[in-house]
DOTI-47435 format. One record per residue (C-alpha): residue in three letters; x, y, z. Coordinates in pm, whole numbers, padded with zeros to 5 digits, always signed. Example, Ala and Ser with C-alpha at 12.3 -4.5 7.8 and 13.67 -1.06 7.14 Angstrom:
! residues 2
ALA+01230-00450+00780SER+01367-00106+00714
//
This chain:
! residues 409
UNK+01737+06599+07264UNK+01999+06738+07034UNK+02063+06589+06704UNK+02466+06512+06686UNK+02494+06707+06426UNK+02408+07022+06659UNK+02642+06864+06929UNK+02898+06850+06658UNK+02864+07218+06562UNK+02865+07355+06945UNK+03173+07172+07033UNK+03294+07380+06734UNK+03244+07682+06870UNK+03399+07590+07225UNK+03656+07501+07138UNK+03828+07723+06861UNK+04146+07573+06667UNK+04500+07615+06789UNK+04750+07875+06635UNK+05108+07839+06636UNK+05440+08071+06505UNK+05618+07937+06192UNK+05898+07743+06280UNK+06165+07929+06116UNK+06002+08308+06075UNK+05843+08454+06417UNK+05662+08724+06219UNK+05462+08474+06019UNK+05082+08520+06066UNK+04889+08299+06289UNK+04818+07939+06119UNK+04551+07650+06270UNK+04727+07412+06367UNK+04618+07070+06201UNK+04389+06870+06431UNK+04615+06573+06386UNK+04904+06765+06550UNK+04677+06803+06890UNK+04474+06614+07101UNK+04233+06728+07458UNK+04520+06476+07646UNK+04801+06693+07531UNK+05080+06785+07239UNK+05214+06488+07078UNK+05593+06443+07018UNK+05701+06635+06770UNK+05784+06481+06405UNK+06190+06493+06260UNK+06070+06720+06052UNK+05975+06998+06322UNK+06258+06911+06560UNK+06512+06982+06187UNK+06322+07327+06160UNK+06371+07418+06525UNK+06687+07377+06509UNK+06787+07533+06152UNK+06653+07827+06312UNK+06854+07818+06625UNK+07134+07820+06379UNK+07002+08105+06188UNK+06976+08294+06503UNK+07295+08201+06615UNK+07479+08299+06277UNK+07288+08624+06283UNK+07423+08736+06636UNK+07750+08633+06615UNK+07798+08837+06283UNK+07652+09154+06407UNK+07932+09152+06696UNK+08158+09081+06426UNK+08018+09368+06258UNK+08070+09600+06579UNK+08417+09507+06653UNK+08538+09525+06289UNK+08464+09843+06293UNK+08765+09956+06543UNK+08964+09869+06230UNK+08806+10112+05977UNK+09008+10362+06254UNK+09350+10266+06118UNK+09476+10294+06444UNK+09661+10007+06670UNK+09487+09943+06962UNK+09712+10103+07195UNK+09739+10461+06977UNK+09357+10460+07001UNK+09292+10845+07204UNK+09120+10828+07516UNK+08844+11046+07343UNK+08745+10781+07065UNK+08797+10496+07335UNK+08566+10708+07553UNK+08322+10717+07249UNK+08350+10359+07140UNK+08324+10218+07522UNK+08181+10509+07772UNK+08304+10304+08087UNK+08649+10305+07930UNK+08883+10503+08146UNK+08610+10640+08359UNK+08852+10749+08607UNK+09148+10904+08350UNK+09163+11263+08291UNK+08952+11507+08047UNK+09097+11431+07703UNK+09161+11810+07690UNK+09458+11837+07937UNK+09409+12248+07963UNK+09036+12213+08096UNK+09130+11957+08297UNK+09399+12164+08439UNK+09163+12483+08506UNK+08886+12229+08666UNK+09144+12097+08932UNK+09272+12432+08981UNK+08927+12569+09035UNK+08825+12297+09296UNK+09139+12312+09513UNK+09190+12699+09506UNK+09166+12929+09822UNK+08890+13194+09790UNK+09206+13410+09656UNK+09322+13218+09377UNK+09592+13064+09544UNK+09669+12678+09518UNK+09979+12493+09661UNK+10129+12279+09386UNK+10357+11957+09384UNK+10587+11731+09102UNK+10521+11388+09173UNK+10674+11064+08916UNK+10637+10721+08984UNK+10948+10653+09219UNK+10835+10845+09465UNK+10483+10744+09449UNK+10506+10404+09564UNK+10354+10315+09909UNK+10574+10434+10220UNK+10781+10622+09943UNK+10830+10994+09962UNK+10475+11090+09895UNK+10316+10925+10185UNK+10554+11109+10423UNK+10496+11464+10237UNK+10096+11359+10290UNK+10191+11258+10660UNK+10395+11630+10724UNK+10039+11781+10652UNK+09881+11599+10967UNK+10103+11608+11182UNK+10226+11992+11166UNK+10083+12314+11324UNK+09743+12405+11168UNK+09834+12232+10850UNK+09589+11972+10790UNK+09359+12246+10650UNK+09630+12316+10336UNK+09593+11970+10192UNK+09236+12067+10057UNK+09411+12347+09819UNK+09715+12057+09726UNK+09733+11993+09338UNK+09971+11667+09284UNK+10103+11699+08936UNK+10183+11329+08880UNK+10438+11276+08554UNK+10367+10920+08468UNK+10035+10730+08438UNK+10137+10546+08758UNK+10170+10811+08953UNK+09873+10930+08847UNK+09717+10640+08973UNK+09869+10663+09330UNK+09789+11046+09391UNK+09379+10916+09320UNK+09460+10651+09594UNK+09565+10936+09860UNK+09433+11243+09738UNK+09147+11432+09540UNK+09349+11711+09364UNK+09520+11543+09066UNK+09659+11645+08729UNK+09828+11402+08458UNK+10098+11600+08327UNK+10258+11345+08062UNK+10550+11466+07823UNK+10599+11301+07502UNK+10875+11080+07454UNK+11016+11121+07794UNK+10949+10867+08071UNK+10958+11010+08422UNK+10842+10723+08591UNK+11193+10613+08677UNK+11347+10791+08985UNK+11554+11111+08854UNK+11912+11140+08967UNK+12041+11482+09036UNK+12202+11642+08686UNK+12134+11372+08501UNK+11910+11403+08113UNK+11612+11319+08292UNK+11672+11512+08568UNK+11671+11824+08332UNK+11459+11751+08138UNK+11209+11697+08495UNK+11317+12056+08575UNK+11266+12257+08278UNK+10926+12115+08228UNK+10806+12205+08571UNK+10884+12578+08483UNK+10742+12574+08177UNK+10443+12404+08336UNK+10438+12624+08639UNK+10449+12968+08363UNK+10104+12805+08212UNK+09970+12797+08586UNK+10039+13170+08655UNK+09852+13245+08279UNK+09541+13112+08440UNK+09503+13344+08700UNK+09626+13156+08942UNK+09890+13239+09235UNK+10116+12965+09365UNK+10329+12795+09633UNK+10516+12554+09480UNK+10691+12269+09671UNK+10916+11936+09643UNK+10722+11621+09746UNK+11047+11574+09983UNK+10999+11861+10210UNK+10771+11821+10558UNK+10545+12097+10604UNK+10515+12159+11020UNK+10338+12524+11011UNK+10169+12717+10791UNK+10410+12943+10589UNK+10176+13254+10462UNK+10207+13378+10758UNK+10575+13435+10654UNK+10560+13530+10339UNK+10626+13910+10231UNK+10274+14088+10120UNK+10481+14282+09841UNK+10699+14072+09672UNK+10613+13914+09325UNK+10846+13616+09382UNK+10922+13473+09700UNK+11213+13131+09686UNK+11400+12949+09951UNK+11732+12920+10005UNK+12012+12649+10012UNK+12214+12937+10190UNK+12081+13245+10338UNK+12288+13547+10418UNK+12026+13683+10644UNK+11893+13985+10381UNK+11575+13864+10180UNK+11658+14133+09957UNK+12034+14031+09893UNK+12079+13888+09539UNK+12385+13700+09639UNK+12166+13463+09839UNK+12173+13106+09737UNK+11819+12976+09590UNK+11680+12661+09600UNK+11398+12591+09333UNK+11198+12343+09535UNK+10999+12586+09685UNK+10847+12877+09632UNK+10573+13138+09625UNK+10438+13322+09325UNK+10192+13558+09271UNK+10010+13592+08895UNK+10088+13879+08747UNK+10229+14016+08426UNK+10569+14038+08578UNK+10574+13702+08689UNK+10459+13535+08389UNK+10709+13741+08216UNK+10980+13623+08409UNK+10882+13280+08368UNK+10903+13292+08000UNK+11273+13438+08063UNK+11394+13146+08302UNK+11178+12904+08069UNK+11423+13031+07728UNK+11712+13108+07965UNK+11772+12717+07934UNK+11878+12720+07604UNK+12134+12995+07679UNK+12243+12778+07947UNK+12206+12435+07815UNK+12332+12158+08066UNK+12234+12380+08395UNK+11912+12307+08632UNK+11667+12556+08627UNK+11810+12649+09038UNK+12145+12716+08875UNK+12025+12917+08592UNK+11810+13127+08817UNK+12131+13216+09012UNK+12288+13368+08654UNK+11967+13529+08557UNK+11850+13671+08917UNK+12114+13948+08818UNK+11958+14005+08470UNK+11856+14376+08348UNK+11579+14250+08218UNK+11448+14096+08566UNK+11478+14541+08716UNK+11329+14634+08345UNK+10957+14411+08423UNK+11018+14530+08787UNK+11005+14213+08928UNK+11016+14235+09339UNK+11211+13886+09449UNK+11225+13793+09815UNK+11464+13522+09914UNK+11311+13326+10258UNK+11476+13296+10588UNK+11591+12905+10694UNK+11478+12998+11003UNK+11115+12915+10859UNK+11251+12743+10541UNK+11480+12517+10597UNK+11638+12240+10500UNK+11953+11997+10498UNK+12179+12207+10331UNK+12098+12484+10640UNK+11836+12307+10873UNK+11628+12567+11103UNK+11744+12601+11443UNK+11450+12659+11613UNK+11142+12417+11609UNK+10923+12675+11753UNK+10945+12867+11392UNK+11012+12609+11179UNK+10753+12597+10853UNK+10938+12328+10654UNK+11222+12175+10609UNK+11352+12023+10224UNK+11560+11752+10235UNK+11804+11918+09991UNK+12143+11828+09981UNK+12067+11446+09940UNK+12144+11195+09676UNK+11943+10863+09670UNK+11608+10741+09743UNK+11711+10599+10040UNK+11916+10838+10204UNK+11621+11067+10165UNK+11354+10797+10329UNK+11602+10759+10606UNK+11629+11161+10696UNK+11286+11253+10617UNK+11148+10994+10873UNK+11376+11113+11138UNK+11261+11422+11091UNK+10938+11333+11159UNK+11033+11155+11488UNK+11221+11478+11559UNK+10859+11678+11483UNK+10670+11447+11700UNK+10908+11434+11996UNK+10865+11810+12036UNK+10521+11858+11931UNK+10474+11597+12271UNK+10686+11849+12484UNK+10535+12049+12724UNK+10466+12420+12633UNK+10744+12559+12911UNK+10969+12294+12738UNK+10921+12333+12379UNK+10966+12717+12402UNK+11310+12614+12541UNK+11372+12452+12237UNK+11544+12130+12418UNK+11494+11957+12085UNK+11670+11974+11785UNK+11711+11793+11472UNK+11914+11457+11445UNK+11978+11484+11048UNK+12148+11513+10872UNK+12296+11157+10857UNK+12255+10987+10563UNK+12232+11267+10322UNK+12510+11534+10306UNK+12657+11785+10110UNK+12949+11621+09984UNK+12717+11337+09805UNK+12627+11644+09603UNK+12954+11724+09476UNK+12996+11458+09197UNK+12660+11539+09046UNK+12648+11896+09076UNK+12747+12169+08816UNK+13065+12384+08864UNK+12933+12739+08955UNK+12739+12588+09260UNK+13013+12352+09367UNK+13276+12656+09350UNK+13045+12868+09542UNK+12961+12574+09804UNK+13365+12525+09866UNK+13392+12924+09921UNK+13177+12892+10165UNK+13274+12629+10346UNK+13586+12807+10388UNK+13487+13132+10549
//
């Protein structure tokens, strides 16, 4: 048998010592743990002394984390920038989930990106203004989006659509309803508020769509350009002229698209890119300062007659209201009708009310018959609430003179 010394000396080796971590450093080499500390029926409680080192390292730990994210937030302010002037590009940087659905931070590749994914296979892309008082749900935009579905081979025209939205929140909107957006924000000016005719904002609205629209044409890129307030019931290249440069449509047409003395209305139009074009956009962009206090429509009708418009040889073609029409002079006949603009209308909701009638009008004779729609037993109810004569307050003198002349004849 064994002496117990043996038996002392195998238990030993069966049973090596325990190790443990430092209490307050976890990189600390192994230690044996002292065989007073332990016993084969479990751990004992642990003394004050151990429970005071636990828990100065908790607070150790605690300190330590609580100054690193001190550390990373304090260093926003080594930017010298207030929170809200901080770019989207160093927000972007500092947080990549920050504005993860905002625009590129450079506006121009933006723009060509959007361009590139919503042009025809000709370069061609159909373009629209958009500010936050007509973005707002049931508001002019949704019954613009509507026109698309419910006109004549239409639907197909939204995929080349660009909304140019002029305030962050109706940039926000056009991502609700649509996939081709641009953020086209101008410093110190806030279009979000809804733009009365003639009024400062109203201007300023206008002038920066042309000089926007010139920037469009320097890409490459032809255009049809229309108000958010005009229905679109058939597609309209079919009536465009192949050969002009310049193609607008009118208040007033005197039944020549070649006649000068037409009367133009800037809320729609088709351009091709070219060197005469963007030259003539330039013009009509510095033409406002010649002009100062006139919309870019009226100062069209003063420069349309220009030397310098025959010197670049630009071809203009005013459109028929047959096709393009609108309150001022609606289109008689629903069978050729492309679009109608609900032009010569003041007020939010005098437009609403027209443009929705219209629609009913659409519908009622898109549900006609064939041997009844081609006798055109249906025309339009509107105007009602909008009219000519809400105009005349707001409007600039040359037009209003020219309106009144008419009127009379």
């Amino acid at each position: 048998m064994a002496s117990p010394r043996l038996l002392a000396r195998y238990h030993r080796r069966r049973y090596p010592p325990s190790t443990a971590v430092s209490a307050c450093c976890p990189f600390a080499p192994p230690r044996p743990l002292p065989l007073r500390d332990c016993s084969f029926a479990g751990m004992s409680p642990p003394k004050p002394s151990t429970l005071i080192r636990r828990a100065a390292c908790l607070f150790t730990l605690l300190t330590l984390s609580l100054l690193m994210l001190y550390t990373a937030t304090d260093s926003i302010r080594f930017l010298h920038l207030p929170s809200a002037s901080l770019s989207s590009a160093t927000l972007v940087r500092i947080f990549p989930s920050y504005l993860n659905n905002s625009p590129s931070p450079n506006p121009m590749q933006h723009l060509k990106e959007v361009l590139g994914n919503a042009s025809m296979g000709n370069n061609t892309v159909i373009l629209t203004t958009l500010n936050d008082a007509w973005a707002s749900t049931n508001s002019v935009v949704d019954l613009f989006l509507k026109s698309f579905m419910l006109g004549d081979g239409t639907h197909w025209l939204l995929d080349h659509l660009v909304i140019i939205a002029l305030d962050k929140k109706a940039y926000n909107r056009c991502q609700a309803v649509h996939k081709h957006c641009f953020s086209l924000v101008t410093r110190d000016v806030d279009f979000q508020e809804e733009a009365y005719f003639m009024t400062p904002n109203y201007l300023k609205m206008m002038w920066r769509r042309i000089d926007f629209l010139r920037s469009v044409l320097e890409l490459g890129y032809d255009f049809v350009f229309t108000d958010t307030d005009i229905m679109w019931f058939r597609d309209p290249f079919l009536q465009f002229f192949p050969d002009a440069d310049f193609q607008i449509a009118c208040d007033h047409f005197f039944g020549d698209p070649d006649d000068l003395n037409n009367m133009p209305n800037g809320g729609f139009n088709y351009v091709k890119s070219n060197n005469r074009s963007i030259a003539f956009y330039k013009f009509w962009y510095a033409s406002h300062e010649t002009y100062p206090g006139y919309h870019d429509q009226d100062v069209f009708n003063k420069i349309k007659f220009d030397p310098l418009i025959s010197d670049i040889g630009l071809k203009i073609k005013f459109l028929d209201t047959a096709y393009f029409g609108g309150l001022c002079e609606p289109s008689k006949d629903l069978n050729l009708v492309c679009t109608m603009h609900a032009n010569c209308c003041y007020g939010m909701d005098s437009k609403l009310h027209d443009l929705k009638i219209m629609l009913q009008d659409w519908r009622a004779f898109t549900s006609l018959p064939p041997d009844l729609k081609n006798e055109s037993v249906i025309s339009w109810r509107v105007p009602q609430n909008c009219s000519l004569h809400s105009l005349r307050h707001f409007d600039s003198p040359s037009p209003e003179i020219n309106v009144e002349q008419e009127e009379e004849n």
